[in-house]
BAVOBA-489751 format. One line per 3 residues: number of its first residue (from 0); their letters; for each residue z, x, y of N, C-alpha, C. Coordinates in nm, 2 decimals, m for minus. Atoms other than C-alpha are relative to their C-alpha. Example, Ala and Ser with C-alpha at 12.3 -4.5 7.8 and 13.67 -1.06 7.14 Angstrom:
BEGIN
0	AS	0.00,0.09,m0.12,0.78,1.23,m0.45,0.00,0.09,0.12; 0.00,m0.09,m0.11,0.71,1.37,m0.11,0.08,m0.08,0.11
END
This chain:
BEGIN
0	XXX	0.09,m0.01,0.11,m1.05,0.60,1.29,0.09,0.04,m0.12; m0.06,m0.05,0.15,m0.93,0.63,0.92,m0.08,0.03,m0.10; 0.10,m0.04,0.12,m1.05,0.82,0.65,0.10,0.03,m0.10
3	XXX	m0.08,m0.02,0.10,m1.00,0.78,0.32,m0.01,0.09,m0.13; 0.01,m0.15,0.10,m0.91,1.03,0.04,m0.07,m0.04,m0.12; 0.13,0.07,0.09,m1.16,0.79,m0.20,m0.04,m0.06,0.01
6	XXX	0.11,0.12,m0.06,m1.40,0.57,m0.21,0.00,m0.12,m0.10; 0.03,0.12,0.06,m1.48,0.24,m0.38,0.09,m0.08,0.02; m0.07,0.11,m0.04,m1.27,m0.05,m0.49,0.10,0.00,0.00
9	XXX	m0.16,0.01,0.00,m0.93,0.08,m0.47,0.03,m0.01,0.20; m0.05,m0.03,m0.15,m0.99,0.11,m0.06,m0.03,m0.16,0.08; 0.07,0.14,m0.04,m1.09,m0.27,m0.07,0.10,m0.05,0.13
12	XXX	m0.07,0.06,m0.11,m0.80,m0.41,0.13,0.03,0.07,0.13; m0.02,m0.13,m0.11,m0.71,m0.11,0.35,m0.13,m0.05,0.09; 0.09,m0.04,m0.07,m1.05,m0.11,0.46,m0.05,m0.17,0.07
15	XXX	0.02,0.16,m0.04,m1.10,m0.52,0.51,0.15,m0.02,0.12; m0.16,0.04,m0.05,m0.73,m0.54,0.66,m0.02,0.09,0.15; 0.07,m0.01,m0.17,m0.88,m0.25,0.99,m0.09,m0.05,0.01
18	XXX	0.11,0.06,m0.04,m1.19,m0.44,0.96,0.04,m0.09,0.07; m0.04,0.11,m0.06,m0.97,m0.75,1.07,0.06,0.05,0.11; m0.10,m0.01,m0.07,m0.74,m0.60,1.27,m0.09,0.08,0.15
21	XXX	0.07,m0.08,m0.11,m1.04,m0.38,1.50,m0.07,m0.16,0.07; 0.10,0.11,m0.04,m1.25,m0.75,1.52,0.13,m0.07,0.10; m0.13,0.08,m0.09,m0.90,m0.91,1.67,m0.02,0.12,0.14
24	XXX	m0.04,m0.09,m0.14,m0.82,m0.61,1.90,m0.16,m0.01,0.08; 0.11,0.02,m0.05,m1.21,m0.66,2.04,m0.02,m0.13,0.00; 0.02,0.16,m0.03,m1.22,m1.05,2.03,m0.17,0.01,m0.09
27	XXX	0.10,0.01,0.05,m1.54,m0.95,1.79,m0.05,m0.17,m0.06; 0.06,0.17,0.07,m1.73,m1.32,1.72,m0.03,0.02,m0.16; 0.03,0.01,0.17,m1.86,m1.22,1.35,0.02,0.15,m0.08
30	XXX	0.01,m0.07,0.07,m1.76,m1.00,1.08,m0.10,m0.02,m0.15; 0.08,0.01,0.10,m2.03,m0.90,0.81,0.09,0.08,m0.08; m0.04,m0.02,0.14,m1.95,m0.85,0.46,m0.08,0.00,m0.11
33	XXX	0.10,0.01,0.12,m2.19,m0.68,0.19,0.14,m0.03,m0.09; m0.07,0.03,0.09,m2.05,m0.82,m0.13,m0.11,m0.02,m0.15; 0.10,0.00,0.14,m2.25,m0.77,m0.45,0.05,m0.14,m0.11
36	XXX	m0.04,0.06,0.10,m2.06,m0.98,m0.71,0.06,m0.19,0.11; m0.08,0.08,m0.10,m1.84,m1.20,m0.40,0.13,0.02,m0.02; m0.19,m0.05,m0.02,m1.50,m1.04,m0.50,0.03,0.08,0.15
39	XXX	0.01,m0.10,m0.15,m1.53,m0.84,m0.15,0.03,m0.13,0.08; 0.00,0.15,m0.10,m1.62,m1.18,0.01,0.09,m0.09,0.00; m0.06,0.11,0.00,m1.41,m1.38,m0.10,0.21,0.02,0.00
42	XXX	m0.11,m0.07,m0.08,m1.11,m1.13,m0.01,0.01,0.02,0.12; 0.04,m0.02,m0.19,m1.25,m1.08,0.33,0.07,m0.16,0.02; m0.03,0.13,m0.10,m1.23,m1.48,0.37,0.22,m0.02,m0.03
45	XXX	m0.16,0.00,0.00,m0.85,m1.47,0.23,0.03,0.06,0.08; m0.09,m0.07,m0.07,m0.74,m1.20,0.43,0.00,m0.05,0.16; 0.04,0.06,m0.12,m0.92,m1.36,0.75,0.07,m0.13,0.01
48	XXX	m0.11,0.13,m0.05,m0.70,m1.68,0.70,0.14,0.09,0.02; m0.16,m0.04,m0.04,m0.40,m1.49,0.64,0.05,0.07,0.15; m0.07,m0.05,m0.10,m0.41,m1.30,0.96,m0.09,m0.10,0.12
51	XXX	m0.01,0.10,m0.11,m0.53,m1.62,1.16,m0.10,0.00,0.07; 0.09,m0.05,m0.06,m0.86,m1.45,1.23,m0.14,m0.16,0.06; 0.13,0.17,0.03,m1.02,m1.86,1.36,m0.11,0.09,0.09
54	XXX	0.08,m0.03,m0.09,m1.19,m1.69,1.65,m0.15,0.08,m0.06; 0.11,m0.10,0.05,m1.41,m1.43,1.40,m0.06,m0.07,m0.11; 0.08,0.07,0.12,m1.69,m1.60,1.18,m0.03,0.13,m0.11
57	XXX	0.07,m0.10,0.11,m1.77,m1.44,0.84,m0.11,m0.02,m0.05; 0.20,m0.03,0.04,m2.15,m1.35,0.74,0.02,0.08,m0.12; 0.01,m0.07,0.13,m2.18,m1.24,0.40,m0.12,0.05,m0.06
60	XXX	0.16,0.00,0.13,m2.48,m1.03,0.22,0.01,0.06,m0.10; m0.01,m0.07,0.13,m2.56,m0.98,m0.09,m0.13,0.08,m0.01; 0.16,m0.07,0.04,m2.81,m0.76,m0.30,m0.06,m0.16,m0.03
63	XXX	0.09,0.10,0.05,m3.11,m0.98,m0.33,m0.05,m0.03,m0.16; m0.01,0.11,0.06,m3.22,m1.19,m0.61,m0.07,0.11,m0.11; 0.09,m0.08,0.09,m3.36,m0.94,m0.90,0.00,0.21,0.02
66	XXX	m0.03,m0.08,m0.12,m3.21,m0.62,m0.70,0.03,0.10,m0.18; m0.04,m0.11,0.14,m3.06,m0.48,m1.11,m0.08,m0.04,m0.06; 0.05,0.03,0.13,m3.24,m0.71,m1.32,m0.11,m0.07,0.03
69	XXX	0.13,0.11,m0.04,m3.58,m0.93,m1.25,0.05,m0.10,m0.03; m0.04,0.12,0.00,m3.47,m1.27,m1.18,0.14,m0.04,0.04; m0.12,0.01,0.02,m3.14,m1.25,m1.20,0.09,0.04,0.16
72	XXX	m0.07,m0.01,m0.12,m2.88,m1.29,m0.89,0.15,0.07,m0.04; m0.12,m0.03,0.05,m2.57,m1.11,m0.93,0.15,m0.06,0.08; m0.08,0.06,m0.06,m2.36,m1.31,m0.67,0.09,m0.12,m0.11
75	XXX	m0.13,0.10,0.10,m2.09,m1.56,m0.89,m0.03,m0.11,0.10; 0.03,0.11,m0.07,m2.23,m1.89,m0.83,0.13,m0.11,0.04; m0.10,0.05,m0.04,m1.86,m2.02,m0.81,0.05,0.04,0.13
78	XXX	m0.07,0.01,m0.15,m1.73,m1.82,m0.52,m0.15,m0.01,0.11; 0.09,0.05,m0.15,m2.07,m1.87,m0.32,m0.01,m0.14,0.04; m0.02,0.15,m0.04,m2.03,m2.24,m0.36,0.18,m0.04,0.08
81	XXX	m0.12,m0.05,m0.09,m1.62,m2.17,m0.21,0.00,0.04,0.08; 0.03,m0.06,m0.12,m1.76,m1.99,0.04,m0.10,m0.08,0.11; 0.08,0.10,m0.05,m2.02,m2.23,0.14,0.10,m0.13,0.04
84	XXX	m0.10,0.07,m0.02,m1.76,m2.49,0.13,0.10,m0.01,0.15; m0.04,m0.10,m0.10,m1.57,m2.28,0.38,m0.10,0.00,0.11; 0.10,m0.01,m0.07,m1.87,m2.29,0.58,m0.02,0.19,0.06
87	XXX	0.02,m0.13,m0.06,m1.94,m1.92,0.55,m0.11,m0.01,m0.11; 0.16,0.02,0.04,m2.32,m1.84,0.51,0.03,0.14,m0.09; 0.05,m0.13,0.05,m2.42,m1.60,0.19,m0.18,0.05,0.05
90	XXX	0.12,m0.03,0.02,m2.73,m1.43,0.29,m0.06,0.12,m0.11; 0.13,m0.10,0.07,m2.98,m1.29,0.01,m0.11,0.02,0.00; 0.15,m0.06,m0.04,m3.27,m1.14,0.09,m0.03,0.10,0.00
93	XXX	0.03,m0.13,0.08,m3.48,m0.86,0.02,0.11,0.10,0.10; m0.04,m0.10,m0.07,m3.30,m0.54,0.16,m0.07,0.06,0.11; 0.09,m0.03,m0.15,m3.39,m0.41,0.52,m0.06,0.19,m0.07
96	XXX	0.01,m0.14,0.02,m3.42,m0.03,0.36,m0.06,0.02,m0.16; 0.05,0.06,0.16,m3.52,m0.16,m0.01,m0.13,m0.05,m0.02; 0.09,0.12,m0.04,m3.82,m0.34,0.09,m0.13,0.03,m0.08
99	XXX	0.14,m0.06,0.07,m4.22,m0.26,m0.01,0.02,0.12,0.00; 0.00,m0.13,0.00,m4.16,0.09,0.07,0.05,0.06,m0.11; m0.06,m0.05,0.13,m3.94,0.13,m0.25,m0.13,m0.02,m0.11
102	XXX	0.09,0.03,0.11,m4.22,m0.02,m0.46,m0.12,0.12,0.00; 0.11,m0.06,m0.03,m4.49,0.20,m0.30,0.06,0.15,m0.06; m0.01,m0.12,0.02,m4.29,0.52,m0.36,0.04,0.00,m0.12
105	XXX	0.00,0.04,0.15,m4.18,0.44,m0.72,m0.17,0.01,m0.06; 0.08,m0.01,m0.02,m4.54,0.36,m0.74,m0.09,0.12,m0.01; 0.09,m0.08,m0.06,m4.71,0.63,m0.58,0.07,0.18,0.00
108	XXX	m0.10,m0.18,0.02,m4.41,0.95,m0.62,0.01,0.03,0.15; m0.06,m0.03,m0.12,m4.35,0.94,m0.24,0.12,m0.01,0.07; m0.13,0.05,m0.05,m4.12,0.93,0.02,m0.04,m0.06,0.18
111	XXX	0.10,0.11,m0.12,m4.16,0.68,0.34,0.13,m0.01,0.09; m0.09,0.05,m0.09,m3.97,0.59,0.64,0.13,m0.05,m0.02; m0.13,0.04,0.00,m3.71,0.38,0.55,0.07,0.03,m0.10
114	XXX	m0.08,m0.13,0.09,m3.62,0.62,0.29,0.10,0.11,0.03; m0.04,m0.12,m0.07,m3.59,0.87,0.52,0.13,m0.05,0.04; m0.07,0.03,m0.09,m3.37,0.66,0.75,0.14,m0.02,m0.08
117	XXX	m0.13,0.03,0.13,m3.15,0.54,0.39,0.08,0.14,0.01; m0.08,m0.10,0.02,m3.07,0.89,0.33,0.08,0.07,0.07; m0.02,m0.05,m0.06,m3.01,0.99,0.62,0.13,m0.07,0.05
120	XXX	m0.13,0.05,m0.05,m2.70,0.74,0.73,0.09,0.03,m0.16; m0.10,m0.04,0.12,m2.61,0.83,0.37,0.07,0.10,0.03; m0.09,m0.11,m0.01,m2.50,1.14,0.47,0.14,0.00,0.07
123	XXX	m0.12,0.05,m0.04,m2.21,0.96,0.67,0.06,m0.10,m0.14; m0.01,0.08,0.14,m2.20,0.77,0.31,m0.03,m0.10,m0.01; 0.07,0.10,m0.02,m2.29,0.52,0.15,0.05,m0.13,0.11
126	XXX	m0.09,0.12,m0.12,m2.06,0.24,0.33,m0.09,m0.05,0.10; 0.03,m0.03,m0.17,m2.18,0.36,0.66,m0.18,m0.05,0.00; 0.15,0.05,0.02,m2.57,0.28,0.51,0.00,m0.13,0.01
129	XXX	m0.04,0.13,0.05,m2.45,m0.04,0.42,0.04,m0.12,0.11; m0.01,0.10,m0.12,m2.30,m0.20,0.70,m0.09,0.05,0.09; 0.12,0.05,m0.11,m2.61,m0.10,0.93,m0.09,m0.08,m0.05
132	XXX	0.09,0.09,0.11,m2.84,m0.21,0.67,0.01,m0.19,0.03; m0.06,0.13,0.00,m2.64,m0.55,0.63,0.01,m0.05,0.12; 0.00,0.02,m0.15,m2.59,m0.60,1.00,m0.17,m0.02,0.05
135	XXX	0.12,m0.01,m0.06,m2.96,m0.57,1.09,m0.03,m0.12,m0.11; 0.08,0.12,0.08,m3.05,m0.83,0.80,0.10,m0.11,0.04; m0.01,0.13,m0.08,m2.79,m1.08,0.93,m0.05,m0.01,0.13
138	XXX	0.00,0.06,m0.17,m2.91,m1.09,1.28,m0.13,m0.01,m0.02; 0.15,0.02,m0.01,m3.29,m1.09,1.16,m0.04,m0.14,m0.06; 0.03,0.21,0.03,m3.18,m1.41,0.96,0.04,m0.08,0.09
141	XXX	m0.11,0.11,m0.11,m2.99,m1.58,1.29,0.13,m0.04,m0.03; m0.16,0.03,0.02,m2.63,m1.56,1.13,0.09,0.10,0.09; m0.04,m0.06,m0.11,m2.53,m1.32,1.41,m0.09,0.01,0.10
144	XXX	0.06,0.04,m0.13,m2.57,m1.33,1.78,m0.04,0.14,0.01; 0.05,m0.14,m0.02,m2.83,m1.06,1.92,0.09,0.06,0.16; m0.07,0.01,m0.06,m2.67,m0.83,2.15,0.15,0.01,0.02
147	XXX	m0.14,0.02,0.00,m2.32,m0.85,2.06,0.09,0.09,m0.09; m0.05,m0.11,0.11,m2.08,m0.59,1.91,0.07,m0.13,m0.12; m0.06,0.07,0.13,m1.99,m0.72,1.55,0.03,0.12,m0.08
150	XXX	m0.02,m0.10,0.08,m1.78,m0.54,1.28,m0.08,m0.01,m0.12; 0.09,m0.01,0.10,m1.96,m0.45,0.95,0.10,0.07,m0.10; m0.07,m0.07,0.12,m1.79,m0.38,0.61,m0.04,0.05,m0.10
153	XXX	0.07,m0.01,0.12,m1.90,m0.26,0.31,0.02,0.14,m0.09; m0.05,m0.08,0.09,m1.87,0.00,0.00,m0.11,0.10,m0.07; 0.05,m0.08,0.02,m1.99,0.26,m0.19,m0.01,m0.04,m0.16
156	XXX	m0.01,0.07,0.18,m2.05,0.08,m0.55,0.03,m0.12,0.02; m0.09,0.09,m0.03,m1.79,m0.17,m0.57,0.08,m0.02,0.10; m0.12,0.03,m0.08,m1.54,m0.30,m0.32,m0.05,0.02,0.11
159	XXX	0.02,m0.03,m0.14,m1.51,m0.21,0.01,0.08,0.14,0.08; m0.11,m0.14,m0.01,m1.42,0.17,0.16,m0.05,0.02,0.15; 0.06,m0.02,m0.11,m1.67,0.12,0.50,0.02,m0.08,0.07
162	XXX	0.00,0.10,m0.06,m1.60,m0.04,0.82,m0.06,0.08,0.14; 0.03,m0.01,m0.14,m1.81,m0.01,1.20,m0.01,m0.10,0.10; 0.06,0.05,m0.13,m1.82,m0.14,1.52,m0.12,0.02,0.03
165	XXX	0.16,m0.04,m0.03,m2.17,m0.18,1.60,m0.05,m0.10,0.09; 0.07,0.16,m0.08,m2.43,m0.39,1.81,m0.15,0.05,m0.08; 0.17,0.00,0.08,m2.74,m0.43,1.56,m0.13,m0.03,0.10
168	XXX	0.15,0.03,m0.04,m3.10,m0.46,1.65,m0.04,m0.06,m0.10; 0.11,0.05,0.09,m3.36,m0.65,1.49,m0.06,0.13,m0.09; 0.08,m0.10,0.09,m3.57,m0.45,1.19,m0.10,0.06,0.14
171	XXX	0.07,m0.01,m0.08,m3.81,m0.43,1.42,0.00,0.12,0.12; m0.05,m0.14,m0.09,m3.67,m0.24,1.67,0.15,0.10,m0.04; m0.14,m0.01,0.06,m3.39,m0.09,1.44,0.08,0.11,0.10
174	XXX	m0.08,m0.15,m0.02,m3.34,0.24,1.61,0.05,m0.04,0.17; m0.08,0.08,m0.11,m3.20,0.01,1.90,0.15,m0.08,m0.05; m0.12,0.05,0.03,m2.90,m0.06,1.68,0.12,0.14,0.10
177	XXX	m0.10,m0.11,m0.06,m2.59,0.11,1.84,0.17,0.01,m0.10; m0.07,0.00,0.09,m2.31,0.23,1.60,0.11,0.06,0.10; m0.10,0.00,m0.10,m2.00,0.18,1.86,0.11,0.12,m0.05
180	XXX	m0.13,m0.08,0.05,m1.71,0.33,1.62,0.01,0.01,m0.15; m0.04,m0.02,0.16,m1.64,0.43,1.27,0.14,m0.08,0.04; m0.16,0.09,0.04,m1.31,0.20,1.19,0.06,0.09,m0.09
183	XXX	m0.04,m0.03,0.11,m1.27,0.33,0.87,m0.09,0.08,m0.08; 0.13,m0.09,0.06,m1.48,0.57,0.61,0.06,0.07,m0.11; m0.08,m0.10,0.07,m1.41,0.76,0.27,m0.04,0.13,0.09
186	XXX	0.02,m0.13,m0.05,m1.35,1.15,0.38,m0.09,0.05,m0.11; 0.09,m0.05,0.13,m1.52,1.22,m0.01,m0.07,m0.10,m0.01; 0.15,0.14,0.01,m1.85,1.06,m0.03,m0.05,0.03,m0.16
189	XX	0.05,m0.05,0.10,m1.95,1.22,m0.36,0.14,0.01,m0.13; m0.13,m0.02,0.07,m1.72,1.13,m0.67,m0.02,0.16,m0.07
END
């Protein structure tokens, strides 16, 4: 395990580069990759050719479609069409932790379940929210196999500073996901 002395996009490669190198040493079939913009993603798929990674497919999610702004997608419709190209799937769709429960408690001044659950992996940071989050929404879309340890990447803003070994669950039965190994993680979660 490595922890890092900051967080966001200065730990992008570091933290993509043991994402690759934990999925090799485990023969892992798919690495996820939240990527907001697709600069994450479309480093992940470089660094995954460079070190030869054919065996590991990449799954990529983004924030869904209206997620800062109503309407508006914040994915870069050039590298999702490079990536698509590449035959690597972007998935956007609402957030598994973001969902009606956010509307209702904005709404209503509460606080609900999968709020609870947000905050609570936050306390390992955000990252660590992030690739479970992202992991359970690829395998609820069928871009990862159920069952199967897969690594998960992801960041605290920008970039990339989180990586786990995991074996997701469905939403459904989430608290049947199993979070194998921290890879990687900032040690400061709070700038």
């Amino acid at each position: 395990m490595v922890y890092w002395d900051t967080f966001g996009p200065s730990q992008t490669d570091s933290t993509l580069n043991c994402a690759i190198n934990r999925a090799k040493e485990r023969s892992v079939s798919h690495l996820v990759v939240a990527s907001t913009t697709g600069k994450t993603a479309r480093r992940a798929h470089e660094l995954m050719r460079e070190h030869k990674l054919a065996h590991t497919k990449l799954v990529v999610v983004s924030h869904h479609t209206g997620y800062r702004e109503p309407g508006v997608n914040e994915f870069d419709p050039g590298i999702r069409e490079e990536l698509a190209s590449s035959g690597v799937p972007v998935l956007t769709t609402t957030h598994l932790m973001a969902n009606i429960e956010r509307g209702m408690s904005r709404k209503f001044q509460g606080i609900y379940p999968g709020e609870i659950v947000a905050y609570t992996l936050r306390m390992f940071g955000q990252g660590t929210k992030v690739c479970v989050e992202c992991s359970v929404m690829a395998l609820d879309a069928g871009l990862i196999p159920y069952g199967k340890e897969i690594v998960a990447v992801a960041g605290s803003g920008r970039g990339a500073d989180s990586a786990l070994l995991l074996r997701p669950s469905h939403a459904h039965s989430f608290f049947d996901t199993e979070i194998l190994e921290v890879i990687c993680k900032p040690r400061v979660l709070k700038g």
